[in-house]
Backbone as XML, in Angstrom:
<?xml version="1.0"?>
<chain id="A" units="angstrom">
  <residue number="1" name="UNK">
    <atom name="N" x="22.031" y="21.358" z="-18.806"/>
    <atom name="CA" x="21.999" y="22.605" z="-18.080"/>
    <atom name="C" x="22.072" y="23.802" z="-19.017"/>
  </residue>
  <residue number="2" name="UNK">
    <atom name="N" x="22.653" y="23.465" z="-20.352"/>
    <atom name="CA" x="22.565" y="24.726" z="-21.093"/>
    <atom name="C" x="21.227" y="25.150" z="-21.247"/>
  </residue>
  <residue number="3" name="UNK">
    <atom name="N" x="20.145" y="24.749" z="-21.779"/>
    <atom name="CA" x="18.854" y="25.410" z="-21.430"/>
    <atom name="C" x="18.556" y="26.026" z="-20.610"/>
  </residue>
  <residue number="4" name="UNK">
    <atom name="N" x="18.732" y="25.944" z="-19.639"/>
    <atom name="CA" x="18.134" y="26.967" z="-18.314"/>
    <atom name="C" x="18.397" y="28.287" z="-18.234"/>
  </residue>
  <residue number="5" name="UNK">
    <atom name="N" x="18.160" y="28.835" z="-17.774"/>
    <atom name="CA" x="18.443" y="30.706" z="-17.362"/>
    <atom name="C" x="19.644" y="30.707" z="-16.487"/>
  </residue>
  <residue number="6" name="UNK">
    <atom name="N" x="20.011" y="31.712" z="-16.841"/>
    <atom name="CA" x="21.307" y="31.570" z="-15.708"/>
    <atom name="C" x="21.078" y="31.704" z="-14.236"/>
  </residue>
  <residue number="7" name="UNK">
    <atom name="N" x="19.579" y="32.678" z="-14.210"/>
    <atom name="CA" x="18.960" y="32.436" z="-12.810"/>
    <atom name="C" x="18.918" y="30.830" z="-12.528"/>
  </residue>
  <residue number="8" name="UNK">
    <atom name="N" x="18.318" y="30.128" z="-13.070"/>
    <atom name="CA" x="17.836" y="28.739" z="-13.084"/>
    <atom name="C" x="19.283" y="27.474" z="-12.507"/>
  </residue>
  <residue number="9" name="UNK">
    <atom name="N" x="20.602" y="28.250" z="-13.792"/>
    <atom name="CA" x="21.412" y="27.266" z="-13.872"/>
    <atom name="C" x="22.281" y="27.848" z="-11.947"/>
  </residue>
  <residue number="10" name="UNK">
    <atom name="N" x="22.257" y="29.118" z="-11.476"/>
    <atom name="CA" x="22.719" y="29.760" z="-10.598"/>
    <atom name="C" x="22.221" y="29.388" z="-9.252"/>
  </residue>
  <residue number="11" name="UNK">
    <atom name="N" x="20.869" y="29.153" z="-9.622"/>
    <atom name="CA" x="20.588" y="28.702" z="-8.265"/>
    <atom name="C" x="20.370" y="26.666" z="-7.829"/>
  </residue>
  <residue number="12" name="UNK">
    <atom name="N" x="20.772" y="26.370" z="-8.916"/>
    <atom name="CA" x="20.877" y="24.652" z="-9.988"/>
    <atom name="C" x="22.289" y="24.520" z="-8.557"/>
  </residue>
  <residue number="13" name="UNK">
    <atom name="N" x="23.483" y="25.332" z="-8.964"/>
    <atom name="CA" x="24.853" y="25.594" z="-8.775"/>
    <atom name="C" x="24.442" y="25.666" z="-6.944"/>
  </residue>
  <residue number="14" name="UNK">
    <atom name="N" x="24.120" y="26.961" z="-7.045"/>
    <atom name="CA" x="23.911" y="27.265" z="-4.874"/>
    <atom name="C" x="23.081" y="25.714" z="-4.252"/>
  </residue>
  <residue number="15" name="UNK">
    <atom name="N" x="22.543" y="25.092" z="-4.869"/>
    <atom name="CA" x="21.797" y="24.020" z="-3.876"/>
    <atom name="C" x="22.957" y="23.064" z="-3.894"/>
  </residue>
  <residue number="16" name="UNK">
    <atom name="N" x="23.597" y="22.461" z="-4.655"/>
    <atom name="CA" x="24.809" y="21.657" z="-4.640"/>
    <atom name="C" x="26.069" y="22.270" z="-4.105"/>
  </residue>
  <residue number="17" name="UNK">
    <atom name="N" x="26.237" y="23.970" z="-3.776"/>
    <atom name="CA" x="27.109" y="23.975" z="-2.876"/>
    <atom name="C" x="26.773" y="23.710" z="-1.132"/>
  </residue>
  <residue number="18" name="UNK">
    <atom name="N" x="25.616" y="24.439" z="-1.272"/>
    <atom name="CA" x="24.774" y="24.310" z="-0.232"/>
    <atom name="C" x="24.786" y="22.618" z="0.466"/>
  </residue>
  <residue number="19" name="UNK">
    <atom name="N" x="24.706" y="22.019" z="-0.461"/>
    <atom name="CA" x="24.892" y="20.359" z="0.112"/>
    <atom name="C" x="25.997" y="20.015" z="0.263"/>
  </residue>
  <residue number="20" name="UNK">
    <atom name="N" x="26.803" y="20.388" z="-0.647"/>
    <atom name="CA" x="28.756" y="20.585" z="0.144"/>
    <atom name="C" x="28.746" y="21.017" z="1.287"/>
  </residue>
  <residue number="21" name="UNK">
    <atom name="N" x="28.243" y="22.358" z="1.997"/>
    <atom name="CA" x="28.968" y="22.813" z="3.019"/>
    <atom name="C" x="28.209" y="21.699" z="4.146"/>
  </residue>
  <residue number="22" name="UNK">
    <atom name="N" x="26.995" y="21.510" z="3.879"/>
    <atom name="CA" x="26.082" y="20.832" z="4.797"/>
    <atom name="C" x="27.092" y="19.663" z="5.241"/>
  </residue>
  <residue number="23" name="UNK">
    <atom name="N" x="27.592" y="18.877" z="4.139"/>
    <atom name="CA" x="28.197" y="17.605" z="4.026"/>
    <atom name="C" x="29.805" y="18.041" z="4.881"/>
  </residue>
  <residue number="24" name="UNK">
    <atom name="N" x="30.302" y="19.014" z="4.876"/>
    <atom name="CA" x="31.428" y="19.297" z="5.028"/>
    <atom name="C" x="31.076" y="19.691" z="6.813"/>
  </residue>
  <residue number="25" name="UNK">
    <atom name="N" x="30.350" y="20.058" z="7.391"/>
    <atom name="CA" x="29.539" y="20.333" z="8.305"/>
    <atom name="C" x="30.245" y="19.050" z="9.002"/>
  </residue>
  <residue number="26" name="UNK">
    <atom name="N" x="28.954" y="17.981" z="8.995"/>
    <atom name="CA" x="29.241" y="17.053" z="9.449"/>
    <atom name="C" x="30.313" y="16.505" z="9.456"/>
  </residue>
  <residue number="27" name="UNK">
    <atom name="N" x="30.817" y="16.272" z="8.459"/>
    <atom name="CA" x="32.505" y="15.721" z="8.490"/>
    <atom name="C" x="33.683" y="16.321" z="9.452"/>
  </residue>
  <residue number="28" name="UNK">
    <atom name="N" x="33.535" y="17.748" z="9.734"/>
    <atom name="CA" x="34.456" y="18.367" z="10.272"/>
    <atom name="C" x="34.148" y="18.053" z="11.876"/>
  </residue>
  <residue number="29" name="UNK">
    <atom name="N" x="32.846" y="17.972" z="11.882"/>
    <atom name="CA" x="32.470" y="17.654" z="13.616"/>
    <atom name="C" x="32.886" y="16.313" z="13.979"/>
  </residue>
  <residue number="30" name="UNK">
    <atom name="N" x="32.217" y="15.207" z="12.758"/>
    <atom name="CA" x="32.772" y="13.970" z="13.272"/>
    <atom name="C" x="34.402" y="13.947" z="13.237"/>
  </residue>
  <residue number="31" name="UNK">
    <atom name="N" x="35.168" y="14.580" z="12.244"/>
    <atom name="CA" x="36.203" y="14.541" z="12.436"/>
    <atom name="C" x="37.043" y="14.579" z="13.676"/>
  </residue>
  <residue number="32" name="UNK">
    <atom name="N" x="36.251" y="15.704" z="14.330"/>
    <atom name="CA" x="36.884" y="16.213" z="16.224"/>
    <atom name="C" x="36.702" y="15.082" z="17.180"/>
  </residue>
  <residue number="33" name="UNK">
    <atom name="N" x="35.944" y="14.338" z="16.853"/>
    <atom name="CA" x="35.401" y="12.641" z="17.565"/>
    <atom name="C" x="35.803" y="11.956" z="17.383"/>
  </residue>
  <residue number="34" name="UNK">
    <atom name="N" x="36.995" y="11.261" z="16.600"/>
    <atom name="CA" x="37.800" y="10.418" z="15.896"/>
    <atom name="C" x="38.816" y="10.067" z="16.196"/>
  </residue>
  <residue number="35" name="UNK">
    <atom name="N" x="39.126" y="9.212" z="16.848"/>
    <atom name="CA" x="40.582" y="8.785" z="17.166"/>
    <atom name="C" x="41.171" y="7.658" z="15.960"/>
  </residue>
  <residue number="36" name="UNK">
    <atom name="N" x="40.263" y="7.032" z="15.651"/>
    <atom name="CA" x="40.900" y="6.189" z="14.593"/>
    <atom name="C" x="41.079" y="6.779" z="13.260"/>
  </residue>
  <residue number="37" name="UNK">
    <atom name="N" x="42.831" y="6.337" z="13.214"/>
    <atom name="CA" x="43.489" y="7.391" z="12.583"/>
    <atom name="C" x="42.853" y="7.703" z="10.695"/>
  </residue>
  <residue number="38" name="UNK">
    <atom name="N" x="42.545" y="5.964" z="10.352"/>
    <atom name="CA" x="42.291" y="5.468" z="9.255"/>
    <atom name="C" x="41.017" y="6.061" z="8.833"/>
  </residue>
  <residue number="39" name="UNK">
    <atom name="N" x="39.744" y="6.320" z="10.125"/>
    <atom name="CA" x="39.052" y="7.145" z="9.662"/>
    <atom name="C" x="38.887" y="8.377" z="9.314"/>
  </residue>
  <residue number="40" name="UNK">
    <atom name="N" x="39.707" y="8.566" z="10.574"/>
    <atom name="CA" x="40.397" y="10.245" z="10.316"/>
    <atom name="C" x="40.667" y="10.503" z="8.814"/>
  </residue>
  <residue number="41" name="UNK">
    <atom name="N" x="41.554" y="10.082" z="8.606"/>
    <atom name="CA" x="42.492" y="10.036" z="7.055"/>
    <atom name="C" x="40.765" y="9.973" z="5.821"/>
  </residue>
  <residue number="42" name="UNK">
    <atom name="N" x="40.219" y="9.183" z="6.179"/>
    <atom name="CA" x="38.511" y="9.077" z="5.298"/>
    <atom name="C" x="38.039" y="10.332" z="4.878"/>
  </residue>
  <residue number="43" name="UNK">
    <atom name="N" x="37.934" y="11.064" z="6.380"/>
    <atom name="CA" x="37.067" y="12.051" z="6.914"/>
    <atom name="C" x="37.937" y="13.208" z="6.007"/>
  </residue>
  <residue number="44" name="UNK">
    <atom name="N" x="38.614" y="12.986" z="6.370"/>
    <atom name="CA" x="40.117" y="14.857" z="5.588"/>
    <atom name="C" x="39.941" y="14.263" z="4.195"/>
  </residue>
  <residue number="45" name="UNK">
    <atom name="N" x="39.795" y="13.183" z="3.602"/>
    <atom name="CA" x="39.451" y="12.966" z="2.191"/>
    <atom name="C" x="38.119" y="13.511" z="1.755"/>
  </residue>
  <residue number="46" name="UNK">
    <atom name="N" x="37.249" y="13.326" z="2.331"/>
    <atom name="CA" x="35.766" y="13.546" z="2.164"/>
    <atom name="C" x="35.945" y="15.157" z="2.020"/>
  </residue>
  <residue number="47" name="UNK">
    <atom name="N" x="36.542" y="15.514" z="3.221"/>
    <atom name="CA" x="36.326" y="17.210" z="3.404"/>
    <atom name="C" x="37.337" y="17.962" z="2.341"/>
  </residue>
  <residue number="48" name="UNK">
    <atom name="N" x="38.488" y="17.389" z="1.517"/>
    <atom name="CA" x="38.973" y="17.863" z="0.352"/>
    <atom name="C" x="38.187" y="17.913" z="-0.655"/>
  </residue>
  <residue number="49" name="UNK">
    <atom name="N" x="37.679" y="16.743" z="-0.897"/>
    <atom name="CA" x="36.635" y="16.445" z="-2.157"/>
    <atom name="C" x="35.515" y="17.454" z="-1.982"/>
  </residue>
  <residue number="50" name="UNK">
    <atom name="N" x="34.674" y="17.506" z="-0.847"/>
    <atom name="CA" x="33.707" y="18.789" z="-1.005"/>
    <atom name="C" x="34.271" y="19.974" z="-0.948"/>
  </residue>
  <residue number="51" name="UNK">
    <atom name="N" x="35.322" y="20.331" z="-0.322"/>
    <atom name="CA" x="35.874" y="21.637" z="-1.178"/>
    <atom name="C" x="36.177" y="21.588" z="-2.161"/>
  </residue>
  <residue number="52" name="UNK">
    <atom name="N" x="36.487" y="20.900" z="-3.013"/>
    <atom name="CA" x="36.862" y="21.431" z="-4.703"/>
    <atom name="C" x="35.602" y="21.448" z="-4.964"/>
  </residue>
  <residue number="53" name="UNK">
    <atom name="N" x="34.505" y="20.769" z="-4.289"/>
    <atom name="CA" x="32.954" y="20.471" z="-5.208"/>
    <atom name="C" x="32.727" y="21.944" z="-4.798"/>
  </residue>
  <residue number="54" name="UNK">
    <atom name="N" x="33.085" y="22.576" z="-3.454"/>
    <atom name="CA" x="32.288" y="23.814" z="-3.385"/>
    <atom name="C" x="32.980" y="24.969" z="-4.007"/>
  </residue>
  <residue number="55" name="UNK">
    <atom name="N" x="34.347" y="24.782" z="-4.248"/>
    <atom name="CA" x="35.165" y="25.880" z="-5.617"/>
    <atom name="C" x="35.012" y="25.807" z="-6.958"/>
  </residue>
  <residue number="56" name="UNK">
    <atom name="N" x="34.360" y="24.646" z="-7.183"/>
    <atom name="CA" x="33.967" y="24.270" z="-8.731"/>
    <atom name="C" x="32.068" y="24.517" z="-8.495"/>
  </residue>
  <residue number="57" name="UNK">
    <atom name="N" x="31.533" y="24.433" z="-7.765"/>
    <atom name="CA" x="30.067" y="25.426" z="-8.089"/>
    <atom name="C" x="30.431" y="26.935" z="-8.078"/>
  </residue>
  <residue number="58" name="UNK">
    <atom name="N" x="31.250" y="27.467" z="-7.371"/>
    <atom name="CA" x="31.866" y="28.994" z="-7.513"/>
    <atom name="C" x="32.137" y="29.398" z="-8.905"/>
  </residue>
  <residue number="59" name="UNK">
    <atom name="N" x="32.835" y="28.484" z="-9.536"/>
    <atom name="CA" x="33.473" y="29.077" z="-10.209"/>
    <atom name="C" x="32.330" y="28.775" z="-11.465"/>
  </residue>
  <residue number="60" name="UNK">
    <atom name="N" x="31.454" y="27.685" z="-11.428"/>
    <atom name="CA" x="30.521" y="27.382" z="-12.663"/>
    <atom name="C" x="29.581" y="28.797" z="-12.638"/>
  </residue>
  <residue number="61" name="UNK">
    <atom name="N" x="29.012" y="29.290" z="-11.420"/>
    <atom name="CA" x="28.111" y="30.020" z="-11.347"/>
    <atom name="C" x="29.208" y="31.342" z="-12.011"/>
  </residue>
  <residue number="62" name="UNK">
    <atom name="N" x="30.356" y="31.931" z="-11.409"/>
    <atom name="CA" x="31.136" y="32.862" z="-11.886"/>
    <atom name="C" x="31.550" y="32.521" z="-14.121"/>
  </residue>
  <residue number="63" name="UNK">
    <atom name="N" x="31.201" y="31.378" z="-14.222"/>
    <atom name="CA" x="31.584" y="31.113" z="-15.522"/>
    <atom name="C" x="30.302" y="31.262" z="-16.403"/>
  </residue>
  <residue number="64" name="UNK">
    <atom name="N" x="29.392" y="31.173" z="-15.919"/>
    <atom name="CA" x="27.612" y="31.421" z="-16.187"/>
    <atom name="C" x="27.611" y="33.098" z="-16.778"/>
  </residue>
  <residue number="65" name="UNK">
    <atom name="N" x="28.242" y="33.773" z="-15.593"/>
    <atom name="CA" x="28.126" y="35.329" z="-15.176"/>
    <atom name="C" x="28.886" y="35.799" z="-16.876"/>
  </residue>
  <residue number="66" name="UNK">
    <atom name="N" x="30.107" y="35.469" z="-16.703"/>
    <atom name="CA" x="30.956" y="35.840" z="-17.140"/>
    <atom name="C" x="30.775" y="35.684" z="-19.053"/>
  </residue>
  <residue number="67" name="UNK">
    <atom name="N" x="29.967" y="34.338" z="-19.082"/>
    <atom name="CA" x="29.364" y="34.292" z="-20.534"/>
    <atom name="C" x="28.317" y="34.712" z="-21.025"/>
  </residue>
  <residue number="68" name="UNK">
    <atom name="N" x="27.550" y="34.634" z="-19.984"/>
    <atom name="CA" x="26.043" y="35.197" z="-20.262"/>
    <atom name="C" x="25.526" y="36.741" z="-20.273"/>
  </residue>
  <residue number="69" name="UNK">
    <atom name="N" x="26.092" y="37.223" z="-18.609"/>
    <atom name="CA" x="26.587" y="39.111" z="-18.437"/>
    <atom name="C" x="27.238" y="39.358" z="-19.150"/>
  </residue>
  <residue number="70" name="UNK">
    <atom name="N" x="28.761" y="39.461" z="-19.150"/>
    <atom name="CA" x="29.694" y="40.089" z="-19.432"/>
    <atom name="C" x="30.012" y="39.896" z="-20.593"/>
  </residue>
  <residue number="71" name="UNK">
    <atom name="N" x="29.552" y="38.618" z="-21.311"/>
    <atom name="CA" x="29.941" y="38.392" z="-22.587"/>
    <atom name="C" x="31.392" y="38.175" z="-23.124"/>
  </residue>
  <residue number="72" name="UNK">
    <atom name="N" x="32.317" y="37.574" z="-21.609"/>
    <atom name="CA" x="33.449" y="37.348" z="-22.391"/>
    <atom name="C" x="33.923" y="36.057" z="-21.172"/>
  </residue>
  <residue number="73" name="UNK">
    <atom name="N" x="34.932" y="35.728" z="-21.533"/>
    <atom name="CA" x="35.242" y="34.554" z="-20.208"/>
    <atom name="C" x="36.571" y="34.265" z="-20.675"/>
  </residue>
  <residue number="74" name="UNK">
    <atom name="N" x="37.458" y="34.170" z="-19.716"/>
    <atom name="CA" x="39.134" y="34.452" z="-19.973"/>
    <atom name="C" x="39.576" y="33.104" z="-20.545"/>
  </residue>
  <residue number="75" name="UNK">
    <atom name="N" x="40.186" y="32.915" z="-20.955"/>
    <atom name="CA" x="41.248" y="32.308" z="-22.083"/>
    <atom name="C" x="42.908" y="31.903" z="-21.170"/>
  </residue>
  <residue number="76" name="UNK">
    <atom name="N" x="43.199" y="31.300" z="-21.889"/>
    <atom name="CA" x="44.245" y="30.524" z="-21.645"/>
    <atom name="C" x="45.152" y="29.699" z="-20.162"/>
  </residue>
  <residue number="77" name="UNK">
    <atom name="N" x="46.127" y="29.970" z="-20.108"/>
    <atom name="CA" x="46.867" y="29.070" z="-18.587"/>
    <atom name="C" x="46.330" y="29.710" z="-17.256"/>
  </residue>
  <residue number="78" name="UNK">
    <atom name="N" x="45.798" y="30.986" z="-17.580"/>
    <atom name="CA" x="45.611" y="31.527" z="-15.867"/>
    <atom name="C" x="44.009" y="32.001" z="-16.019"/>
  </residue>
  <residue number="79" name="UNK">
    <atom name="N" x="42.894" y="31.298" z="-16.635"/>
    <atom name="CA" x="41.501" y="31.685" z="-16.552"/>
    <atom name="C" x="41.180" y="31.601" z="-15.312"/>
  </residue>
  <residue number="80" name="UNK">
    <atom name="N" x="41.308" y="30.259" z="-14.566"/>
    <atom name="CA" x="40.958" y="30.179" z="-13.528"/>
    <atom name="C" x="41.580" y="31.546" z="-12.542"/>
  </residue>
  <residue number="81" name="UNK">
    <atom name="N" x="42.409" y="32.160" z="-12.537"/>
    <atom name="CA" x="42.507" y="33.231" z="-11.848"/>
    <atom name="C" x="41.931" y="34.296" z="-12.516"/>
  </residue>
  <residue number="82" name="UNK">
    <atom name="N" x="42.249" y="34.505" z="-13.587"/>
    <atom name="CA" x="41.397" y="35.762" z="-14.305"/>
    <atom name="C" x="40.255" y="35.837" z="-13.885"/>
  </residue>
  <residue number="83" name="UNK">
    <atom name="N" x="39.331" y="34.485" z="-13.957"/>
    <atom name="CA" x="37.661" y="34.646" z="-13.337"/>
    <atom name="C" x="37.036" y="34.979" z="-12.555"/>
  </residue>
  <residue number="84" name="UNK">
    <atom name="N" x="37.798" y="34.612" z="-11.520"/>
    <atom name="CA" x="37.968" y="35.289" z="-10.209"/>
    <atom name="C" x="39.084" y="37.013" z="-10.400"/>
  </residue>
  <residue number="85" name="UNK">
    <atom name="N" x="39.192" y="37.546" z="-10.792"/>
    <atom name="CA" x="39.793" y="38.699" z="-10.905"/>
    <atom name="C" x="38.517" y="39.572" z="-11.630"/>
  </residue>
  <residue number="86" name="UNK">
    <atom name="N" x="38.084" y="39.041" z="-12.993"/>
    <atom name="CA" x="36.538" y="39.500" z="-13.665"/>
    <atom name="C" x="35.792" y="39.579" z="-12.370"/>
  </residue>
  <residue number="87" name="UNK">
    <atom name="N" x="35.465" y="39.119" z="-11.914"/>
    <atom name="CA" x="34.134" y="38.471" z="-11.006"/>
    <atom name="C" x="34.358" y="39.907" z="-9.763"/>
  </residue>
  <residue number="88" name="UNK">
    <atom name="N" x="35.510" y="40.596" z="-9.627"/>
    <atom name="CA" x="35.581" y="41.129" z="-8.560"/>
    <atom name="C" x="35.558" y="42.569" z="-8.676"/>
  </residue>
  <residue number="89" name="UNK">
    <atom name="N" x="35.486" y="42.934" z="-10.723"/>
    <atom name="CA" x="35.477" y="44.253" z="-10.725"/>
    <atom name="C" x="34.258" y="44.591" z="-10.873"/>
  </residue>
  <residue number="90" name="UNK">
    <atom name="N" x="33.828" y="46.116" z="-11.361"/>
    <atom name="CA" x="32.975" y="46.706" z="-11.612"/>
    <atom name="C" x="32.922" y="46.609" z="-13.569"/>
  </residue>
  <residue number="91" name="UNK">
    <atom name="N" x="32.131" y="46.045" z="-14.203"/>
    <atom name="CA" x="31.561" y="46.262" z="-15.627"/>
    <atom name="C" x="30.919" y="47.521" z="-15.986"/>
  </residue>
  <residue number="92" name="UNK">
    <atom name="N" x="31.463" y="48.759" z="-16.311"/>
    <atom name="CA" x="30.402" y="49.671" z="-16.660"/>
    <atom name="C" x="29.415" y="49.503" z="-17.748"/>
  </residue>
  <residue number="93" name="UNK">
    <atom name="N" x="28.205" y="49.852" z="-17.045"/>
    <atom name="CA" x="26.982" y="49.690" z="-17.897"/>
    <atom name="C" x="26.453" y="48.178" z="-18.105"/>
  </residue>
  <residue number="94" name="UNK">
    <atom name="N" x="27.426" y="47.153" z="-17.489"/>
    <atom name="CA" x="27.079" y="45.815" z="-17.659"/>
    <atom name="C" x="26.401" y="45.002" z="-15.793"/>
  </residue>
  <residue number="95" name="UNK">
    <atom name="N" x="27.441" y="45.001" z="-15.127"/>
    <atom name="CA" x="27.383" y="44.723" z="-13.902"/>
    <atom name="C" x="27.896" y="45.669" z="-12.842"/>
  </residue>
  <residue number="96" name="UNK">
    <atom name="N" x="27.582" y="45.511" z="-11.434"/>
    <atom name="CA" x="28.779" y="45.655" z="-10.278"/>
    <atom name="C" x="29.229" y="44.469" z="-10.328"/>
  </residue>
  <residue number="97" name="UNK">
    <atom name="N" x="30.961" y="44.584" z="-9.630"/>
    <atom name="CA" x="31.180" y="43.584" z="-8.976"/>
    <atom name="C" x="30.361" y="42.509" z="-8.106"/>
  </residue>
  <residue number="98" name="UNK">
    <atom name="N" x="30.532" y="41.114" z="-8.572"/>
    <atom name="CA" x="29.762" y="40.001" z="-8.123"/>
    <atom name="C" x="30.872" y="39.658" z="-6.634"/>
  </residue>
  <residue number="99" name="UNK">
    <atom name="N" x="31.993" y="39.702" z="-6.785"/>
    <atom name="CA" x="32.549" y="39.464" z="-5.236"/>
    <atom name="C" x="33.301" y="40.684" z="-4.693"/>
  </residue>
  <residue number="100" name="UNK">
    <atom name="N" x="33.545" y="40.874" z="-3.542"/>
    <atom name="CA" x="34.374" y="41.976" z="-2.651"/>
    <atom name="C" x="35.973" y="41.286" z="-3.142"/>
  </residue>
  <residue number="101" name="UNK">
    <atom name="N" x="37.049" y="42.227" z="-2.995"/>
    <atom name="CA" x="38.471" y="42.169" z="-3.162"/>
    <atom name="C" x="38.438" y="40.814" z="-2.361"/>
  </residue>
  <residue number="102" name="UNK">
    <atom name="N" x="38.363" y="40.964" z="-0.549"/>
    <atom name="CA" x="38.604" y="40.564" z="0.143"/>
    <atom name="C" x="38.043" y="39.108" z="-0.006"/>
  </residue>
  <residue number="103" name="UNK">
    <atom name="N" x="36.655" y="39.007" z="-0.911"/>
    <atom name="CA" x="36.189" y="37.426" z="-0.892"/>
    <atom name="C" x="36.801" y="36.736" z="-1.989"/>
  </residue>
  <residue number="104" name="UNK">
    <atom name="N" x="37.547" y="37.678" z="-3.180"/>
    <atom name="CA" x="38.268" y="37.396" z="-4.312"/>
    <atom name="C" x="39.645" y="36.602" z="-3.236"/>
  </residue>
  <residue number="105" name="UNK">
    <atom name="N" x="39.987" y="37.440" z="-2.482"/>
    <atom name="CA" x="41.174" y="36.634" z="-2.515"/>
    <atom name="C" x="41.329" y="35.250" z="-1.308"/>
  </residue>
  <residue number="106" name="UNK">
    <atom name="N" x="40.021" y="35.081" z="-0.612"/>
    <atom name="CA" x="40.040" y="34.023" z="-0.065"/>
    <atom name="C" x="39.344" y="32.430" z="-1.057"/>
  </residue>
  <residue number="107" name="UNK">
    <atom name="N" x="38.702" y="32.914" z="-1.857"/>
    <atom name="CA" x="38.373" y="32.205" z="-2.981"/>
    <atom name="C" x="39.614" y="31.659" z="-3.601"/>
  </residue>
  <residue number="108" name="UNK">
    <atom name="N" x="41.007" y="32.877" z="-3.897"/>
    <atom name="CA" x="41.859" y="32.169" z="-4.506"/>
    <atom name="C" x="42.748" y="31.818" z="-3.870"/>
  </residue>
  <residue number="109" name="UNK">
    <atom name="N" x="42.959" y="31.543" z="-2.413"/>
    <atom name="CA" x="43.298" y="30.458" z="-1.347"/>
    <atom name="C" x="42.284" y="29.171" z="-1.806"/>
  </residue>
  <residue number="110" name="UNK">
    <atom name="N" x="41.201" y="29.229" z="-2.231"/>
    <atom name="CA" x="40.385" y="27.995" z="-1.440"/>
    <atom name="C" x="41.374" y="27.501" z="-3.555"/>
  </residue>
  <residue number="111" name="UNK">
    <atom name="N" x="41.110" y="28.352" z="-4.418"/>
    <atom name="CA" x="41.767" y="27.866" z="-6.060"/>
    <atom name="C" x="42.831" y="26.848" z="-5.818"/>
  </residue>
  <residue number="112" name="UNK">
    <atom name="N" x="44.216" y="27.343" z="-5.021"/>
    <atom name="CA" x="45.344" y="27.045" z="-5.345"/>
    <atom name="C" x="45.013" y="25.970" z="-3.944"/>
  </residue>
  <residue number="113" name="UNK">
    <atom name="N" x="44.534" y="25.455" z="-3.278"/>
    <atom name="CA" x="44.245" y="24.622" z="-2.502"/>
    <atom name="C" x="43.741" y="23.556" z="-3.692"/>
  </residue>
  <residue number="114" name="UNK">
    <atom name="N" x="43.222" y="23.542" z="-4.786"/>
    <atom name="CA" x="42.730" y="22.450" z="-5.611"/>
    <atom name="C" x="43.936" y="22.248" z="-6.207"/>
  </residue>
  <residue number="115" name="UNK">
    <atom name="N" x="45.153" y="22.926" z="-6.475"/>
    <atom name="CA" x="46.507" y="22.817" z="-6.866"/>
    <atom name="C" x="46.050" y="23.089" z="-8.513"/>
  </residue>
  <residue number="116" name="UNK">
    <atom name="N" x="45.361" y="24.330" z="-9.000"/>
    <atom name="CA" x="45.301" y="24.778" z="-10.119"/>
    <atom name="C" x="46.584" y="25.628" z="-10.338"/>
  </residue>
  <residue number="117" name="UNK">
    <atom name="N" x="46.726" y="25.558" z="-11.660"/>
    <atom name="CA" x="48.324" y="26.519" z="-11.952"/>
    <atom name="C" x="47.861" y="27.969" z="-11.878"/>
  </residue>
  <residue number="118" name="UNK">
    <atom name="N" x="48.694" y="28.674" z="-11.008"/>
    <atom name="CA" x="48.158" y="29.822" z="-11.626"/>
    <atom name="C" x="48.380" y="30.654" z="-12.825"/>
  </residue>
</chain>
């Protein structure tokens, strides 16, 4: 994937979240249909696993941005929040903000749901 454009690697990233939510779709409906508990328990596994898959294309495409635009990408115990904090300001002369406050901080609900440190 390093070859590609970041257009290329960005929209590489949106079709595999895109197949998360699709996948997460279904799971949540069959989930409401389910009395057996064991599948149940399957189903809430499945639908954890595609959320981290769909917070980890977030954050690849935001880690793309952040090396390729901005030319810098945060460092140490709290990147994963920093990235999402980058991602939400304004860059003068480089970018606008790539997310709203408000989508920054439901993003870092969906973070600390993967049980990253902050």
């Amino acid at each position: 994937m390093t070859n590609l454009s970041i257009q290329d690697r960005i929209n590489q990233e949106l079709n595999k979240i895109f197949q998360a939510l699709q996948q997460l779709e279904i799971f949540l409906r069959e989930l409401s249909h389910q009395s057996n508990v064991m599948y149940q328990n399957a189903l809430i596994n499945s639908i954890a696993l595609n959320l981290h898959g769909v917070y980890t294309g977030i954050e690849r495409i935001f880690e793309a941005i952040a090396k390729k635009i901005d030319q810098r990408f945060p460092t140490g115990d709290k990147w994963h929040r920093d990235l999402l904090e980058q991602m939400s300001v304004d860059i003068p002369r480089v970018r606008k903000a790539v997310i709203t406050e408000e989508t920054r901080l439901i993003l870092d609900e969906l973070r600390r749901f993967r049980q990253i440190e902050d």
